[in-house]
C-alpha positions in Angstrom: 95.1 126.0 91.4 98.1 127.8 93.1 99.2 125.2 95.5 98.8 121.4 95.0 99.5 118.0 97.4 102.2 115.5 95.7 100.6 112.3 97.0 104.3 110.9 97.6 107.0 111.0 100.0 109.6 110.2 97.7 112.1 113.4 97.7 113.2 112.5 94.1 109.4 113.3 93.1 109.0 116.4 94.9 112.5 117.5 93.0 111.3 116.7 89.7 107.7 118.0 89.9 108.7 121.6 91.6 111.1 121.7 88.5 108.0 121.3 86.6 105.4 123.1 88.3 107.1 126.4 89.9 107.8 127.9 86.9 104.2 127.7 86.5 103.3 129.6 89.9 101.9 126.9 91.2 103.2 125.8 94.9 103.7 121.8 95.3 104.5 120.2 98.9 104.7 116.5 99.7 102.3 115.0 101.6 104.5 113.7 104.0 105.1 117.5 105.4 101.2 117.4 105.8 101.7 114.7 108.0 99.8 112.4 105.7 100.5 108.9 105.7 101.2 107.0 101.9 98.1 105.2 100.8 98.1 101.5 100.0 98.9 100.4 96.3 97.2 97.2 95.8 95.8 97.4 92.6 97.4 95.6 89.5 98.1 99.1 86.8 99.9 102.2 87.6 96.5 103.9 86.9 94.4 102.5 89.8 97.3 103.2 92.3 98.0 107.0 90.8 93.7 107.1 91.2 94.3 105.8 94.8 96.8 107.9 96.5 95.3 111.4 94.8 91.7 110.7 96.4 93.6 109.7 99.7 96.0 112.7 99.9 92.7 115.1 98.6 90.7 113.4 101.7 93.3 113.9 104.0 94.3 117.5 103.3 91.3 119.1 101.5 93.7 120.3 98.8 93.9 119.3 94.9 96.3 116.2 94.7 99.1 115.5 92.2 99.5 111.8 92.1 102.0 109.8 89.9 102.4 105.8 89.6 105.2 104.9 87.8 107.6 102.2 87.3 110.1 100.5 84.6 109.1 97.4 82.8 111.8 95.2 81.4 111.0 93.2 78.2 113.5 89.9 79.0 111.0 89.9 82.5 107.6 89.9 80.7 107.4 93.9 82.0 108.5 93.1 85.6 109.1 95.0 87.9 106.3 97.1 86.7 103.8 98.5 89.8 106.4 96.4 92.0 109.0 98.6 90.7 109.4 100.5 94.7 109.3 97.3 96.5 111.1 95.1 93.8 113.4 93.6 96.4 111.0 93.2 99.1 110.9 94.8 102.6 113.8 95.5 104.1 115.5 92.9 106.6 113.9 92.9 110.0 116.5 94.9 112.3 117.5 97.1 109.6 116.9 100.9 108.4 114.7 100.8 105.1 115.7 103.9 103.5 115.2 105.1 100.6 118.7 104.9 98.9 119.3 101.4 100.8 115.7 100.1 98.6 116.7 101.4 95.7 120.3 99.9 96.0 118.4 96.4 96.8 116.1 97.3 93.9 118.8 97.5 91.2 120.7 94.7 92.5 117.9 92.0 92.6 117.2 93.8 88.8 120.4 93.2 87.7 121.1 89.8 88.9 117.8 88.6 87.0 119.5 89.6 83.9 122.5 87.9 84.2 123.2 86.3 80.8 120.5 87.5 78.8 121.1 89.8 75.6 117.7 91.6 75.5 118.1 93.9 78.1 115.5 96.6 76.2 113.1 98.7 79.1 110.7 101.4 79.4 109.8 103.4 82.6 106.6 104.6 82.7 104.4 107.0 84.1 100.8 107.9 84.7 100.3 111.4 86.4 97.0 112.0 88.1 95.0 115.2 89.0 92.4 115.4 91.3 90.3 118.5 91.7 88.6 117.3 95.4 88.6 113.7 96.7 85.1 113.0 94.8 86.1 114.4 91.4 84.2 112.6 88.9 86.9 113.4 86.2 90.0 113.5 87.1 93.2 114.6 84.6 95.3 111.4 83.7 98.2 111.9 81.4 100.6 109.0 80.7 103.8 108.3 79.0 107.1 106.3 78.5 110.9 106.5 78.4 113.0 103.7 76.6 116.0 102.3 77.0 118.2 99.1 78.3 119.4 98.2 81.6 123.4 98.2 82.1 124.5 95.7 84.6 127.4 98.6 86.4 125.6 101.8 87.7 126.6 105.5 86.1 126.0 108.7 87.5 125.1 109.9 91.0 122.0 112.4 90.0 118.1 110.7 89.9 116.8 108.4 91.8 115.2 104.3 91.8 116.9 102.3 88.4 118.5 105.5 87.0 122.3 104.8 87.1 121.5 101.5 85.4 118.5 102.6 82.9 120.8 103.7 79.6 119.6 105.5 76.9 121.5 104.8 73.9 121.4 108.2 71.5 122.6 109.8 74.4 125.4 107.2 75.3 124.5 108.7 79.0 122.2 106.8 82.3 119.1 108.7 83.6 121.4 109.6 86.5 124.2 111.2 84.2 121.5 113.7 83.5 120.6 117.0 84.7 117.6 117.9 86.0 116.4 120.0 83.3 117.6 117.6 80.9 115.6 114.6 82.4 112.6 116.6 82.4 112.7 117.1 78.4 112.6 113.2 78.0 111.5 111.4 80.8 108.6 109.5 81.2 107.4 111.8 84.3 108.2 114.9 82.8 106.2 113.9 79.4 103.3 112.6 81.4 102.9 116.2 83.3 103.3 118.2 79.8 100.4 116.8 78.6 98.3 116.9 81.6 99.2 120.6 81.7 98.0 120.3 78.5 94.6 119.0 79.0 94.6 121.5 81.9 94.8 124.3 79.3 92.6 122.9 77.0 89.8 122.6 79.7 90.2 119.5 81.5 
């Protein structure tokens, strides 16, 4: 496979996967410059929706599709956001321009605000990466992992994307978005996730 579909729109994504997959050789391009439309995420675990928007970005393009689902779960919440994690804060208001950074922004604050006084603030993102072969492939290549840490309640850093300037990790007394890129990909949950499907790609998957 020399050039894949990322089943997301989401810039950050496309960032962190090409990091991951050009050394490789292998070519990665959203689906949105496709023109493909995101699929709907109803189901319950990351797994389902990762399942759901490979076979619908394979359908719509006829290429192999690299899907992730991925989220952070906060202990204090009983794992909340979780598969909520992009839409945390609900739609944007009527009138208004949902971007990306202005979700995200809405995201963290409603986060935040729901840990106001509580001394467990211990979370994990993670991550389930999907591969699919051709829309009706029967086995599919799943890889998942996880990233701990804690929420802070003031942002840090401008690099990453979603919770990252408040998501702290405390060994390296540094936010996900006070890393580089490089450096995320050695520990995240996403970039531990696509090792070991790589993995299972090399082993015969």
């Amino acid at each position: 496979m020399k050039k894949l579909v990322l089943a997301s729109s989401n810039p950050g994504k496309l960032r962190e996967f090409e990091s991951l997959l050009s050394p490789l050789g292998i070519e990665i391009v959203s689906q949105a410059t496709l023109k493909v439309a995101e699929a709907e995420e109803p189901h319950g675990t990351f797994v389902e929706n990762a399942l759901a928007k490979a076979r619908h970005a394979s359908r719509r393009t006829g290429l192999p599709a690299l899907a992730d689902d991925s989220g952070i779960c906060v202990r204090a919440l009983d794992g909340r956001p979780g598969v909520h994690s992009a839409r945390f804060a609900g739609a944007a208001a009527p009138g208004t321009t949902p971007g990306r950074e202005a979700q995200d922004l809405r995201n963290n604050e409603k986060l935040v605000a729901l840990l106001d006084g509580k001394d467990d603030r211990r979370a994990h993102y993670y991550c389930v990466v999907v591969l699919m072969r051709h829309p009706e492939d029967p086995q599919p290549v799943i890889a998942e992992a996880s990233w701990a840490g804690e929420i802070l309640a003031q942002p840090r850093g401008e690099n990453g994307f979603g919770y990252d300037p408040h998501f702290y990790l405390r060994d390296l007394d540094k936010t996900a978005a006070e890393l580089e890129q490089g450096e995320k990909n050695l520990i995240s949950h996403r970039g531990k996730a696509m090792r070991r499907l790589l993995a299972k790609l090399k082993e015969g998957a």
